[in-house]
C-alpha positions, -999 to 999 in steps of 0.1 A, spaced: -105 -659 172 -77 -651 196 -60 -633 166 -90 -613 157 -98 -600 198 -57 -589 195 -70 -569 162 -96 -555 180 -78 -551 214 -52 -533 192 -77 -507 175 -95 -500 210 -63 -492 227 -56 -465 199 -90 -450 201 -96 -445 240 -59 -432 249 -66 -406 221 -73 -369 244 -95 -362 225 -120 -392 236 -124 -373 268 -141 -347 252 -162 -370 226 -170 -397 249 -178 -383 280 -181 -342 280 -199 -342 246 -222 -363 256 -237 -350 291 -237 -318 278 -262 -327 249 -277 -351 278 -284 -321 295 -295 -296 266 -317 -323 250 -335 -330 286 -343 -298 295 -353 -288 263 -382 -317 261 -384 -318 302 -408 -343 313 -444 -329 315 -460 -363 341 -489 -372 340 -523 -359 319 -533 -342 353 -501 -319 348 -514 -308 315 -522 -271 311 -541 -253 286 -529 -218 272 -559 -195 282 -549 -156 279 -575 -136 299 -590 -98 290 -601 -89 326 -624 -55 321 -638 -57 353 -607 -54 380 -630 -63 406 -622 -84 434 -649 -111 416 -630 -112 387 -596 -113 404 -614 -146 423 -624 -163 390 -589 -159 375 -579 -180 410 -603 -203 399 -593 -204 365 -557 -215 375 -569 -244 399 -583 -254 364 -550 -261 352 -553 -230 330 -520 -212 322 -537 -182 328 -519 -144 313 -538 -116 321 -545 -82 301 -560 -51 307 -592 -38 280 -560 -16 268 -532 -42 264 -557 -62 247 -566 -36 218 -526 -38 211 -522 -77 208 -527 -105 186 -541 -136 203 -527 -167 187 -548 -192 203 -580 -186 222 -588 -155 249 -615 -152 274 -633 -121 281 -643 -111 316 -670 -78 309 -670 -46 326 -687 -46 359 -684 -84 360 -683 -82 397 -711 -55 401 -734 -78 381 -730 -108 402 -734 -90 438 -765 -76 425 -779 -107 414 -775 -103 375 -759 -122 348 -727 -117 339 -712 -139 312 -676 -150 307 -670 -159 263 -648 -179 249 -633 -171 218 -608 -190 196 -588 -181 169 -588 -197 135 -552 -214 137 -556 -228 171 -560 -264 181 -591 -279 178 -582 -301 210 -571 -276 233 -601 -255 222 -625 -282 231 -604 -286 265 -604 -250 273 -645 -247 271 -645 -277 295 -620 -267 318 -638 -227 315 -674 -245 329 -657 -265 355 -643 -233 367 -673 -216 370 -690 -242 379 -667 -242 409 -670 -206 412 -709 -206 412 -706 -233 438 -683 -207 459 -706 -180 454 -736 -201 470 -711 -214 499 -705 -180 505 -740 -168 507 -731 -131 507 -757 -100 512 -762 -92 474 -763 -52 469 -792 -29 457 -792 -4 427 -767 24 440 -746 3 461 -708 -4 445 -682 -29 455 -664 -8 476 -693 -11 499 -689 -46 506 -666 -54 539 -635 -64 531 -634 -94 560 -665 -107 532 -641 -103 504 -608 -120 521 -636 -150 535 -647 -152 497 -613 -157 479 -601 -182 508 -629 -199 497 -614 -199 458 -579 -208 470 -587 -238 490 -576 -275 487 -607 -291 471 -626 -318 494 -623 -344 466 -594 -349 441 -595 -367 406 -563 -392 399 -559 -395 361 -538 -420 344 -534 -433 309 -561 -458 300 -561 -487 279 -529 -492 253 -523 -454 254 -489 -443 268 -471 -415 272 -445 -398 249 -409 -403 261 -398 -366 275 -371 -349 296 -343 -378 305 -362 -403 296 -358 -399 262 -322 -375 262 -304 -398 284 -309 -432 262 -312 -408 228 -276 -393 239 -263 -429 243 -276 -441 209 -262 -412 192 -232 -410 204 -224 -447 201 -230 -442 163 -212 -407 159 -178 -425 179 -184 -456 162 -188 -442 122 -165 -412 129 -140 -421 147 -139 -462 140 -147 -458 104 -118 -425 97 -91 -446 112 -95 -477 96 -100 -458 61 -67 -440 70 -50 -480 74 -67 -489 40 -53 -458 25 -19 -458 37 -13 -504 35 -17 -512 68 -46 -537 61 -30 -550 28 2 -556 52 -21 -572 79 -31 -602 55 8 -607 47 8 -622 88 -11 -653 101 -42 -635 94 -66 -640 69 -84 -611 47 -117 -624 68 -102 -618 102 -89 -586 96 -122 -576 90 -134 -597 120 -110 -579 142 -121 -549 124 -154 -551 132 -150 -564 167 -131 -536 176 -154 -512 164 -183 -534 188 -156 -525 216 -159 -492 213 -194 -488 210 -197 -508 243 -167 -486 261 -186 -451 250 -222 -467 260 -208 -483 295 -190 -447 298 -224 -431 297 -249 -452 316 -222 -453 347 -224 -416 345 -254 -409 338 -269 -436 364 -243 -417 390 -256 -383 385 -290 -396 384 -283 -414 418 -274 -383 434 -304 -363 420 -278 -335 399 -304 -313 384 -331 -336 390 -317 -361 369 -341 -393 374 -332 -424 348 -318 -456 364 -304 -483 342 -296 -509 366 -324 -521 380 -330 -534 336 -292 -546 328 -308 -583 317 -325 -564 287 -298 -539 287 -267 -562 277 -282 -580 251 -295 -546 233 -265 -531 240 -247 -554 217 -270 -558 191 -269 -524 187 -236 -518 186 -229 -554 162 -253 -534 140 -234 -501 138 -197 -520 140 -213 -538 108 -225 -503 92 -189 -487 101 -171 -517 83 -194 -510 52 -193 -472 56 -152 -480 55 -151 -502 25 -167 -474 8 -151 -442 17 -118 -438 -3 -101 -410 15 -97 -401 53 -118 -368 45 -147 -388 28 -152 -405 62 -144 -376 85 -173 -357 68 -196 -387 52 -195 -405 85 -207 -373 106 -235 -368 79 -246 -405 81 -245 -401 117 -266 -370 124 -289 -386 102 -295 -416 119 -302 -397 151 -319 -372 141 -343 -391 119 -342 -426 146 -356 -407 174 -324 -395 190 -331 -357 194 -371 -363 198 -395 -388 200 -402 -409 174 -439 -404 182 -438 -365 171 -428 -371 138 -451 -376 106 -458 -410 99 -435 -412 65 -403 -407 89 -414 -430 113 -418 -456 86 -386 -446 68 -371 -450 108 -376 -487 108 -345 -488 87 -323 -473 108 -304 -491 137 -310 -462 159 -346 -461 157 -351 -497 168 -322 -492 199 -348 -462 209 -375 -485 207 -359 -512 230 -345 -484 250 -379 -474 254 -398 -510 256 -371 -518 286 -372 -486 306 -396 -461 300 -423 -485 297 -415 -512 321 -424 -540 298 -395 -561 315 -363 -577 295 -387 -599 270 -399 -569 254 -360 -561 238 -364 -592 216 -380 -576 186 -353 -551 186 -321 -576 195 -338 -598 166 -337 -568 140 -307 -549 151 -289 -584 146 -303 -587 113 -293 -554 103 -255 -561 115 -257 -594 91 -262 -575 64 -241 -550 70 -213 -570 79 -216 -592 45 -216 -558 27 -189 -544 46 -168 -576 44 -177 -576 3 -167 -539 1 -135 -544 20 -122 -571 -4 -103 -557 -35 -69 -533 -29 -74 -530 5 -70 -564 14 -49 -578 -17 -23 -598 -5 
């Protein structure tokens, strides 16, 4: 054993003092960190969801200027267009039509009706949402009205007859807090999809422990199998088994350096509340460890396979990048797992980086407390089994020939 950590002290040492690692490990990373979070910023809570709802305002009047108020304490994310602008776009979604003399109408005591119309590509959800959140608003806005209690006009009279202290008590009315307030939370099993840091900051650490780990790991120790070094190796005390032990240790090393390297500086920067950076690992390091090395047992183990089969140092520098993106990308890395079709999320479950995400996940974004790593530890170990007795078989042959 003592032979095999001198191995894998050995390869470490080589791999870290490297200039290049500064970049890799450590500016590389925060910058996707960064990217990736902003990108898919956290959206909270359902009460924080807003619904799309471009608004053809024909009227102008200071009634119609008061409903749009009201539309926007709806949650709507209200864009407003004139009769004109509206004849020269394409609605995607839905629009709502406020008519002419919307505001007339109302101050002399007629109907005036708001309509709702949706597009044949929008979604059915956010259609239904939108009619909803529409009546509340004019619920709201009828309720206003009757608060309000203004002197309605007669035939002949126009807005511009109505005293403007009336119109500024009327839209104070629209624009105040509301007396009662609705907390929403997710019910039942339902929880929310990872977003913003949450899911960059661990998805940066998972893919970049595999990109190091299978580019740079699996490169040099195809450039030793190319060039003798292992077949020398075996010619010492040490046996063609703990080469590859030390191998693979080595490569579990420095998946552990580049993940330590990242949750110190990402729990720093989150400390200090740089670019509103919120994602603590500490307060979860008794689920953290033992993930931590599962996962990276199971990609050491992949990189020592990946190595026994690439026959040239350009095979791995390119066949080990591939391999890598496509872990990430496809093991919930870049997004969350829960937005992709259910054929990829299925075809994820072979992939170490899906199940790290799902730990990373369980642990931290959840809250479900160190326990709830154990399905992931359990498979990300199995997976570095099997991979290792690959690796191990495909090492054996000319590289290791005594």
């Amino acid at each position: 054993m003592k032979s095999m950590l001198h191995v894998a002290l050995h390869d470490l040492r080589l791999q870290v003092v490297d200039r290049a690692a500064i970049f890799f490990m450590l500016i590389m990373p925060l910058g996707f960190v960064l990217f990736f979070g902003t990108v898919f910023r956290d959206g909270g809570g359902p009460e924080s969801v807003t619904v799309l709802l471009p608004v053809v305002n024909e009227d102008g009047g200071f009634l119609s200027l008061a409903l749009l108020e009201q539309l926007r304490s709806e949650s709507f994310d209200v864009d407003v267009y004139s009769a004109a602008e509206a004849d020269t776009t394409t609605f995607d979604t839905r629009v709502a039509r406020v008519p002419p003399k919307f505001s007339l109408d109302i101050m002399q005591g007629k109907q005036a009706k708001v309509s709702l119309n949706s597009q044949a590509n929008s979604s059915m959800t956010y259609d239904t949402a939108a009619a909803v959140k529409l009546h509340q608003a004019q619920v709201r806005f009828l309720g206003n009205l009757v608060r309000w209690n203004p002197t309605m006009l007669t035939e002949g009279q126009t807005i511009d007859q109505i005293d403007p202290v009336e119109k500024g008590r009327f839209l104070a009315m629209v624009t105040e807090e509301p007396n009662v307030t609705v907390q929403s939370t997710y019910a039942g099993t339902g929880r929310p999809v990872p977003s913003g840091m949450g899911q960059s900051i661990p998805g940066m650490l998972t893919m970049f422990v595999v990109m190091t780990v299978l580019i740079g790991g699996s490169e040099a120790i195809t450039k030793e199998k190319t060039m003798g070094t292992l077949r020398r190796l075996v010619t010492t005390v040490l046996s063609p088994m703990e080469v590859v032990g030390g191998k693979l240790i080595g490569l579990m090393f420095l998946g552990l350096v580049q993940a330590a390297i990242l949750v110190v500086i990402t729990e720093g920067l989150s400390r200090g509340n740089v670019m509103g950076m919120d994602f603590l690992w500490s307060p979860h390091m008794v689920g953290l460890v033992p993930l931590l090395v599962a996962y990276t047992f199971a990609v050491g183990s992949l990189g020592i396979l990946l190595s026994g089969l690439f026959r040239t140092t350009q095979q791995a520098e390119s066949l080990a990048w591939l391999v890598g993106m496509v872990l990430s990308g496809l093991g919930g890395c870049w997004w969350p797992l829960e937005m992709m079709p259910g054929t990829v999320r299925m075809v994820a479950n072979f992939f170490p980086t899906a199940w790290a995400m799902k730990g990373f996940h369980e642990l931290i974004t959840f809250g479900s407390g160190p326990m709830s790593v154990l399905p992931a530890v359990a498979v990300l170990t199995l997976m570095g089994v099997i991979f290792a007795l690959l690796g191990a078989r495909a090492m054996k042959g000319p590289a290791l020939a005594n």
